[in-house]
N, C-alpha and C positions, 0 to 999 in steps of 0.2 A: 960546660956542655949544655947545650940547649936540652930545650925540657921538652917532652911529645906532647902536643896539644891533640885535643880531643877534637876529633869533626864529625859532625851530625850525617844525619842521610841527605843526600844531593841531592835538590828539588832538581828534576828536567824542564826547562822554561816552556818548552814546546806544550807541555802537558796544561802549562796557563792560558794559552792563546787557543783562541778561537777560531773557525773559519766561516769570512764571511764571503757570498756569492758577488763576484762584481756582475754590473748590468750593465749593457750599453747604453747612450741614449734614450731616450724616445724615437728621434730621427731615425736609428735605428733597430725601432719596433723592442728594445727592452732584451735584447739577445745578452744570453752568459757569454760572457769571458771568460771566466777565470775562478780560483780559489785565491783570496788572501787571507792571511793570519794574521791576527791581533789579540792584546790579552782583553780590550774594551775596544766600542766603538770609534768613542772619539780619538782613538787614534788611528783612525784610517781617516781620517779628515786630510784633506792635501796630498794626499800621496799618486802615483803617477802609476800607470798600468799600460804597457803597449800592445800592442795587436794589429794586424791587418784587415786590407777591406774585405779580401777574401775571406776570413773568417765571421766578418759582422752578415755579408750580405752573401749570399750565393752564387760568386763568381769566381773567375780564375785571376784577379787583380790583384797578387802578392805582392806588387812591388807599390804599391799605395799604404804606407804607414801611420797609424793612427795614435797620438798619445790621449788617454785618457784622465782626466781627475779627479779623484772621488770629493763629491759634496757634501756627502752625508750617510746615511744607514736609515734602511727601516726592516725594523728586525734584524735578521742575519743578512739582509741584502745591502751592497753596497750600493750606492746609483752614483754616476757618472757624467761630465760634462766634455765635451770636446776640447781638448786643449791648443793640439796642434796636428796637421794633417802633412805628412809628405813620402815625395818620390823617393824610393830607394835609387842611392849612387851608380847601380849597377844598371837599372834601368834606365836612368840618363846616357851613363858612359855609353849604352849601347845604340842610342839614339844618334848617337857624333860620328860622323865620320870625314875624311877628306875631302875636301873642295864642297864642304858644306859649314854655313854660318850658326852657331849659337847667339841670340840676342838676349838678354837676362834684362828684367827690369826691377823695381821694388816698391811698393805703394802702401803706405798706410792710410786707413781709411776709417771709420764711423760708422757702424750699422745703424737701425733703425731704434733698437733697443741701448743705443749709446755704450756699446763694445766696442775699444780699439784696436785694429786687427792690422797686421802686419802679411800683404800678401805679395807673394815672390814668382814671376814668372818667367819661363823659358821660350822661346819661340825657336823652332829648328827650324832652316831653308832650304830648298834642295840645290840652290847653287850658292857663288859666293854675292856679296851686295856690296853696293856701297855706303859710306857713314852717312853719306842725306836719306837713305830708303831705309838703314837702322833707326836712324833717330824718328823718323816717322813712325814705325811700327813700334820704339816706344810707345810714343806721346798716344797713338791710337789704342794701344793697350792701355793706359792709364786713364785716357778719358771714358774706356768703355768700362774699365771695372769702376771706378768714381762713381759715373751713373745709373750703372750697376746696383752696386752695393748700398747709394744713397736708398735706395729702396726696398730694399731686406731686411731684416732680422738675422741672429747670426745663425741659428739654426738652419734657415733658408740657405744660407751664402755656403755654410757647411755643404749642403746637399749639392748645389750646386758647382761645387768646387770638388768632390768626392765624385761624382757621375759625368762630371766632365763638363757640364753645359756653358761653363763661363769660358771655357779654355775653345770651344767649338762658335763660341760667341766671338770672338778675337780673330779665331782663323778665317772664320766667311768674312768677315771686315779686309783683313788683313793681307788676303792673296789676289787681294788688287793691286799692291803696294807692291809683292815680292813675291815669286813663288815659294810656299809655305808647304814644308813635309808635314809638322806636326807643332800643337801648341798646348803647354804642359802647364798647371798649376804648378810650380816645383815645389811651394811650402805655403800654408798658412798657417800664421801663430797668431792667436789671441794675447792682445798686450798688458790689458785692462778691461 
C-alpha cells in the first residue's frame, strides 16, 4: 500500500505575476492597449498583443488588424512596435462580388531605416479585365510602392499603410489602366 505524502499549501501562480500596461507605438501617440501579466519584465520581451485601428485611433475601422511586439518595459509599462498590419477576411469577402476582378499582388521591399517588409495588396475592379490590364496594374502597383517605400522609414510606411494613403496612391494611378472600385493594403508584415 502506498504511503500518504504530505503536500504543502498551494502557491497560486497568478499571485506571482505582475501586471504590466501595454502602450502603443509612438505613431500611435502612446495609447493603452491592454493588461499583460508576467512574473518579471523580461519576460514580456517578444510577445505579441493584437488589437484594432478602431481602438488605437478614434475611428470606426474594426476590420484593420494590428499585431503588436513588445520591446521592452519601463516600469510597469510595456512599449510596443508594429509587427504586422491587416484586413480582416470578412472585410475583403465583402468587397467581392460577381463580374468583378480581384488583382493580389506581393512586394518585398527596404525602408529607409533598413527594415524588410513584406507588403501584400488587393486591387478590386468594378468590372471584369483582361490578363494584359492585370498584369499592368501589377507591375504599376509594385513600381509605386518600390518608389514609395525607397523613401520612408518604417514608421512612416506604417502610417501610411494604416490611413490608407499608399492604397489611394495606386488607385489615382491605376483607374486609367482599369476601372477601379477600391485598393486595399491587404497585409503588411515586417520580415527583419
Amino acid at each position: 500500500m502506498a504511503r500518504p505524502t504530505k503536500r504543502g499549501k498551494a502557491i497560486d501562480k497568478w499571485k506571482l505575476k505582475k501586471r504590466f500596461e501595454v502602450v502603443a507605438p509612438e505613431i500611435f501617440n502612446n495609447v493603452p492597449v491592454g493588461p499583460i501579466f508576467a512574473r518579471e519584465a523580461a519576460a514580456l520581451e517578444g510577445r505579441t498583443v493584437y488589437t484594432t485601428l478602431s481602438k488605437l485611433v478614434n475611428s470606426n475601422q474594426h476590420h484593420i488588424k494590428i499585431k503588436l511586439r513588445v520591446t521592452g518595459t519601463q516600469g510597469f509599462t510595456a512599449l510596443t512596435m508594429v509587427k504586422e498590419v491587416e484586413l480582416a477576411r470578412a472585410y475583403i469577402n465583402s468587397q467581392t462580388s460577381v463580374g468583378r476582378e480581384t488583382i493580389e499582388n506581393v512586394v518585398d521591399v527596404i525602408t529607409t531605416d533598413g527594415r524588410k517588409v513584406r507588403i501584400k495588396t488587393i486591387i478590386f475592379t468594378k468590372k471584369k479585365c483582361h490578363s494584359d490590364q492585370k498584369k499592368a496594374l501589377r507591375k504599376l502597383a509594385e513600381e509605386l510602392i518600390r518608389t514609395g517605400v525607397r523613401k520612408m522609414d518604417y514608421d512612416r510606411l506604417v502610417q501610411e499603410v494604416v490611413f490608407g494613403k499608399l492604397g489611394s496612391l495606386i488607385f489615382n494611378k491605376g483607374k486609367k489602366i482599369v476601372p477601379i472600385s477600391r485598393v486595399e493594403i491587404r497585409k503588411l508584415e515586417l520580415l527583419s
